[in-house]
N, CA, C and O atoms as a MOPAC input file, in Angstrom:
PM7 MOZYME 1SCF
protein

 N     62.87400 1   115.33800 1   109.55600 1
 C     62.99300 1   114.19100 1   110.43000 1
 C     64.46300 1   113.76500 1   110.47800 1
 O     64.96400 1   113.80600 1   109.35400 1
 N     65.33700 1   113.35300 1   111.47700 1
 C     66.43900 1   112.91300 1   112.06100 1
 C     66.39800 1   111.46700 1   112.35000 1
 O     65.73300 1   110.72200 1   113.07000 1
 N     67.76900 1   111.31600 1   111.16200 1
 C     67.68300 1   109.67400 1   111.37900 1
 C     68.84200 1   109.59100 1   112.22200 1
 O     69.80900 1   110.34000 1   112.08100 1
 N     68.75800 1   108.66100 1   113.12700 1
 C     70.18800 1   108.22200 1   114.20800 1
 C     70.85200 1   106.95700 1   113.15600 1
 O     70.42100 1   105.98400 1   112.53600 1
 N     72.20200 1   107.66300 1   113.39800 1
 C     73.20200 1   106.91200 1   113.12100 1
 C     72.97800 1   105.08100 1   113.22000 1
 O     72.50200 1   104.43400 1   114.15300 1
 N     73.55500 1   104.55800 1   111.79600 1
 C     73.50300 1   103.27100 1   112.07700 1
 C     74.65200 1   102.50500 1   112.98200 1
 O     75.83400 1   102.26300 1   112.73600 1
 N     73.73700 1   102.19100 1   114.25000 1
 C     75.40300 1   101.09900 1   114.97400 1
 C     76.06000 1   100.35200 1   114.15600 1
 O     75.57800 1    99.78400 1   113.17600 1
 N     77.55600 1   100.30600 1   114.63300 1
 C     78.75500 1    99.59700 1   113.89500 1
 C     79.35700 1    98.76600 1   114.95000 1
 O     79.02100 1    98.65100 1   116.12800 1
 N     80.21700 1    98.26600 1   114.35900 1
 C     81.56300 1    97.65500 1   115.55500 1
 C     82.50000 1    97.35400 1   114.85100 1
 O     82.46400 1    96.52100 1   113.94500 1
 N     83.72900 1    98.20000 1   115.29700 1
 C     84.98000 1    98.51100 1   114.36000 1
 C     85.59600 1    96.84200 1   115.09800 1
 O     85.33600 1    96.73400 1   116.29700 1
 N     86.24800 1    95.79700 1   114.54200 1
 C     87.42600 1    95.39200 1   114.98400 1
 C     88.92700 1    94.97600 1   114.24900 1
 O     89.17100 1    94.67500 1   113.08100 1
 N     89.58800 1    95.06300 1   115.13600 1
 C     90.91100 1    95.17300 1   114.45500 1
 C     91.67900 1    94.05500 1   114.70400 1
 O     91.57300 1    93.53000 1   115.81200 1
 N     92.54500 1    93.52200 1   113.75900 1
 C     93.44700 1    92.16100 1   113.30700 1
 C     94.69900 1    92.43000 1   113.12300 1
 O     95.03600 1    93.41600 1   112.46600 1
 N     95.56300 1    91.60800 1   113.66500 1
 C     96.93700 1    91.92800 1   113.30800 1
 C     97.52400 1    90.29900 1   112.80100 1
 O     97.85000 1    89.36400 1   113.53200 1
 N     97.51600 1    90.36000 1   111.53200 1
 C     97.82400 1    89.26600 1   110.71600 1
 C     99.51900 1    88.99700 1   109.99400 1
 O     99.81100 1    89.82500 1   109.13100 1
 N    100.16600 1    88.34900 1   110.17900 1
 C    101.17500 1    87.93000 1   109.90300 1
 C    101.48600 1    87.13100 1   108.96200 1
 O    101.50600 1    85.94400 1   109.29100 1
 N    101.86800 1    87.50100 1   107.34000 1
 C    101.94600 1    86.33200 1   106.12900 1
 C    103.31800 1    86.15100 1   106.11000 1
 O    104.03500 1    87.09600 1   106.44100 1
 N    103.86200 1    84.96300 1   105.73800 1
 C    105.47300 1    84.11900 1   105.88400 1
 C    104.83800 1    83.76600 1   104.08400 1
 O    103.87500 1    83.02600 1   103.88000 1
 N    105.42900 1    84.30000 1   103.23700 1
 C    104.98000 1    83.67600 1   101.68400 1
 C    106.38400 1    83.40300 1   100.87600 1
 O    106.91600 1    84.40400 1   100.39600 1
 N    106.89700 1    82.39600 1   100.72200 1
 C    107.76500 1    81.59700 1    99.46300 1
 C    108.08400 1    82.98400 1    98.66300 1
 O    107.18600 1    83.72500 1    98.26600 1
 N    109.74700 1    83.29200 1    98.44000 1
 C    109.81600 1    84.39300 1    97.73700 1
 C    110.69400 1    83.76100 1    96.51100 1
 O    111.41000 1    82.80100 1    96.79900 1
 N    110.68900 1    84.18700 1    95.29500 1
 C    111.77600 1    83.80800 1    94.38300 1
 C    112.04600 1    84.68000 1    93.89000 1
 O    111.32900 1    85.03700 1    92.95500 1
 N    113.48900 1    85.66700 1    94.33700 1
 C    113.69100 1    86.80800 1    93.75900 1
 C    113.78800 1    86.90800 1    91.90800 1
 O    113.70000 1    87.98700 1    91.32300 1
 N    114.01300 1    85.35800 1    91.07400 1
 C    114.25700 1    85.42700 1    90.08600 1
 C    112.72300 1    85.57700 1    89.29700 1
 O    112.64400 1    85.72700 1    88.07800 1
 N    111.85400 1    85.52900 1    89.95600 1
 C    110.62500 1    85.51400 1    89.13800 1
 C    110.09300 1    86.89500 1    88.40500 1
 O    109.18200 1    86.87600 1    87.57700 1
 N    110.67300 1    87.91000 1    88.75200 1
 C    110.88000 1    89.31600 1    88.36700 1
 C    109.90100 1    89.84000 1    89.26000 1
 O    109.43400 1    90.76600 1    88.59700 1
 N    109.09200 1    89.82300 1    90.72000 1
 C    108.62900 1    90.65500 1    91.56700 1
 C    109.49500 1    90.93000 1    92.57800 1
 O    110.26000 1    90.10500 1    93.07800 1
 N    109.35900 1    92.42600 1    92.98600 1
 C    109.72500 1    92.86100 1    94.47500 1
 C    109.03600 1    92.42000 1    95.83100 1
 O    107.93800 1    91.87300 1    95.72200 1
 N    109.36700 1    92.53300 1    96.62400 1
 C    108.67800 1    92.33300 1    98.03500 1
 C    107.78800 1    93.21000 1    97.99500 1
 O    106.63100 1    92.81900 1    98.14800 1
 N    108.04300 1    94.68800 1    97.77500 1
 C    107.13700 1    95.45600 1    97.80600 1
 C    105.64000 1    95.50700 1    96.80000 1
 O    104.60000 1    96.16400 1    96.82500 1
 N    106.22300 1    94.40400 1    95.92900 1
 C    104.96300 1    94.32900 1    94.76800 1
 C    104.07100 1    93.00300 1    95.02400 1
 O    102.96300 1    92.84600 1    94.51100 1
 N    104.83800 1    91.85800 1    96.08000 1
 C    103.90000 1    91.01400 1    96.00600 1
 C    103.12900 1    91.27000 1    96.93800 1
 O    102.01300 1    90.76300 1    97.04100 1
 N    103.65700 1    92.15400 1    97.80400 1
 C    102.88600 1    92.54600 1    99.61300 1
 C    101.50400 1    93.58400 1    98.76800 1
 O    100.30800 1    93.29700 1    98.82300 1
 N    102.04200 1    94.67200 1    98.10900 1
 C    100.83500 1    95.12700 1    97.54400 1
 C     99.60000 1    94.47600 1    96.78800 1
 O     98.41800 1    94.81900 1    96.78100 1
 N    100.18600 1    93.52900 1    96.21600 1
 C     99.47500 1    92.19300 1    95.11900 1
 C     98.50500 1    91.32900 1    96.21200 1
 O     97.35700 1    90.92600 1    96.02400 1
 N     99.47400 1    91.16000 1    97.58800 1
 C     98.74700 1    90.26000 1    98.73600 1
 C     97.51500 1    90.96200 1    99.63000 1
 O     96.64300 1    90.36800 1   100.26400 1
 N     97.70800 1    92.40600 1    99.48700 1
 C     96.65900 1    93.16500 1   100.29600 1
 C     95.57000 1    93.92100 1    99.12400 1
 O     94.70700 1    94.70000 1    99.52800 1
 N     95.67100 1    93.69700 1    98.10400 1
 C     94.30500 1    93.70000 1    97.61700 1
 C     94.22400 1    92.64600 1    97.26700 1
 O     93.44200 1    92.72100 1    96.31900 1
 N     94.65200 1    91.15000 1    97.43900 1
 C     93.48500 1    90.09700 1    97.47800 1
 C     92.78400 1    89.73500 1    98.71400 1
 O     91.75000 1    89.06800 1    98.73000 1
 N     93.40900 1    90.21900 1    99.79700 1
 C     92.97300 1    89.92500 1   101.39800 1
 C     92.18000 1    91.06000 1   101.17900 1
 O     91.49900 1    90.46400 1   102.01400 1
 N     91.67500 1    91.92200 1   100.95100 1
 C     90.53000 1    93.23500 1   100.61800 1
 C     89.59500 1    92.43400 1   100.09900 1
 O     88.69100 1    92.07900 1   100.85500 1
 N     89.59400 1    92.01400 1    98.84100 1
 C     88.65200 1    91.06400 1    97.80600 1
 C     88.11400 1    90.43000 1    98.78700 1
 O     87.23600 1    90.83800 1    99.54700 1
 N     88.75300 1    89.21200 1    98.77200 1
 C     88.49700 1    87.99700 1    99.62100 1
 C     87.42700 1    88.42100 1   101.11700 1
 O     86.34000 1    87.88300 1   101.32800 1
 N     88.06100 1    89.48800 1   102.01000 1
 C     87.25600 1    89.99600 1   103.37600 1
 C     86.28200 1    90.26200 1   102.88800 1
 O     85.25800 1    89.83200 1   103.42000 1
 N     86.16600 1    91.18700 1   101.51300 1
 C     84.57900 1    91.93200 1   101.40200 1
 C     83.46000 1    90.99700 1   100.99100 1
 O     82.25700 1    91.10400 1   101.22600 1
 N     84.12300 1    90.04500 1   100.31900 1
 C     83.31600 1    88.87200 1   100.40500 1
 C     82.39600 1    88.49300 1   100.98100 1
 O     81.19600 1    88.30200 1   100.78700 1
 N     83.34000 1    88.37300 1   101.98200 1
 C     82.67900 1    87.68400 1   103.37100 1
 C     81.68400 1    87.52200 1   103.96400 1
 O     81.10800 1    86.50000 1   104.33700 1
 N     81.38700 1    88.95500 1   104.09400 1
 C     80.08300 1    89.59700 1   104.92600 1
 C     79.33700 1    90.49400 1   104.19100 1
 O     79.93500 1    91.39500 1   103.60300 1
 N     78.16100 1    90.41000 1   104.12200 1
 C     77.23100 1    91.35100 1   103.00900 1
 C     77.26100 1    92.49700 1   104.40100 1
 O     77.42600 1    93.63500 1   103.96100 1
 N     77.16100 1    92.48100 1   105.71200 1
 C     77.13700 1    93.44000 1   106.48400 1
 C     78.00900 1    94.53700 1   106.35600 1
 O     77.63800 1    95.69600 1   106.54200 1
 N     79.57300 1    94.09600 1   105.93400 1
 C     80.85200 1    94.44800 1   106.23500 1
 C     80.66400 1    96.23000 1   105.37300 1
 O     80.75500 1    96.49300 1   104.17300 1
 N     80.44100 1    96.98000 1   106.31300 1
 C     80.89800 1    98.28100 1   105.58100 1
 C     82.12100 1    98.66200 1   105.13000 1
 O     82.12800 1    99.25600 1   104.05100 1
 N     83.55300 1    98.40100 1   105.88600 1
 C     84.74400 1    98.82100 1   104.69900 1
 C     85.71600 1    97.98900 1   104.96000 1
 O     85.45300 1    96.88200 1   105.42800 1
 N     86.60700 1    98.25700 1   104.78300 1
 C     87.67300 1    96.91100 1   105.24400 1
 C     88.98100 1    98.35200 1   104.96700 1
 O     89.00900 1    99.16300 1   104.04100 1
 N     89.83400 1    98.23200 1   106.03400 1
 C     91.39200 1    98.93900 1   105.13400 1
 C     92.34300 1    97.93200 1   105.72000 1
 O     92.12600 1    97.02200 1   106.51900 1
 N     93.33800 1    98.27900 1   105.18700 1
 C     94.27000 1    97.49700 1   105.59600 1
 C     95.66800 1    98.04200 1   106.06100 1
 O     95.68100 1    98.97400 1   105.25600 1
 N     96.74000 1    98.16900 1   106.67200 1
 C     98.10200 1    98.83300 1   106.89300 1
 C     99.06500 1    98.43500 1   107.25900 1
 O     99.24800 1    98.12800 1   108.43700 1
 N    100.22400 1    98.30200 1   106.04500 1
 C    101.08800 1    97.38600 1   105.94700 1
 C    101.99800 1    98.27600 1   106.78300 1
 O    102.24600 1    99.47100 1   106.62200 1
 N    102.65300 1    97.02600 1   108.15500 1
 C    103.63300 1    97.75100 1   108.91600 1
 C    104.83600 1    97.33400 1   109.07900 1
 O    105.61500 1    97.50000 1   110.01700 1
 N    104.95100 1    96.72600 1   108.00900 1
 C    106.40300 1    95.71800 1   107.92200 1
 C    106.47600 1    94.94900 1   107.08900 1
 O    105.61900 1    94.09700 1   106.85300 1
 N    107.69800 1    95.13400 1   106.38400 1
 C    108.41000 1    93.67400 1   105.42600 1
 C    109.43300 1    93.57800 1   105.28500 1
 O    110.19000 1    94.54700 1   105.24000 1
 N    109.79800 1    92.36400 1   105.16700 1
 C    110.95200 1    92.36800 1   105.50300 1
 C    111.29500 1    90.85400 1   105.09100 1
 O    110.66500 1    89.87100 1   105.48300 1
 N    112.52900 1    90.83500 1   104.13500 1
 C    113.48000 1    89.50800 1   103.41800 1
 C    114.36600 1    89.18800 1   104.49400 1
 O    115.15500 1    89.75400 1   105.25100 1
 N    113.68400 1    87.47100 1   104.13000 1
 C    114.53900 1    86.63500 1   105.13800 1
 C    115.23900 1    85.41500 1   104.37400 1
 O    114.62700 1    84.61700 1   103.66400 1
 N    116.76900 1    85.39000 1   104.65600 1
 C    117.59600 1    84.41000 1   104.28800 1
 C    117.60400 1    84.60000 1   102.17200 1
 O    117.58600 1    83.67100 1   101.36400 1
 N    117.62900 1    85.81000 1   101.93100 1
 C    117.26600 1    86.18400 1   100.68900 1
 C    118.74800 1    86.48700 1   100.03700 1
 O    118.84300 1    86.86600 1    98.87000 1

């Protein structure tokens, strides 16, 4: 017996974080952006008991007035 595929619906977000940096605290940009996208993972899967996956793809960072 042939089961049909379960319907989905992919959608996609383009989210923008501005976060307080203090270079003296001993993190990189690159470590708090990684630190920030697995708690926005956590936090989404949360969300929805429906939610089959979540990814995420960091396309920019970038220090300002640093």
């Amino acid at each position: 017996m042939e089961f049909a595929p379960e319907p989905f619906i992919k959608v996609r977000y383009v989210i923008d974080c501005e976060l307080a940096y203090d270079s003296f605290k001993g993190h990189t940009p690159d470590e708090i952006a990684d630190k920030l996208e697995e708690e926005i993972l956590d936090v989404v899967s949360e969300l929805r008991s429906e939610l089959l996956s979540v990814a995420i793809t960091t396309t920019g960072l970038e220090t300002i007035n640093v």
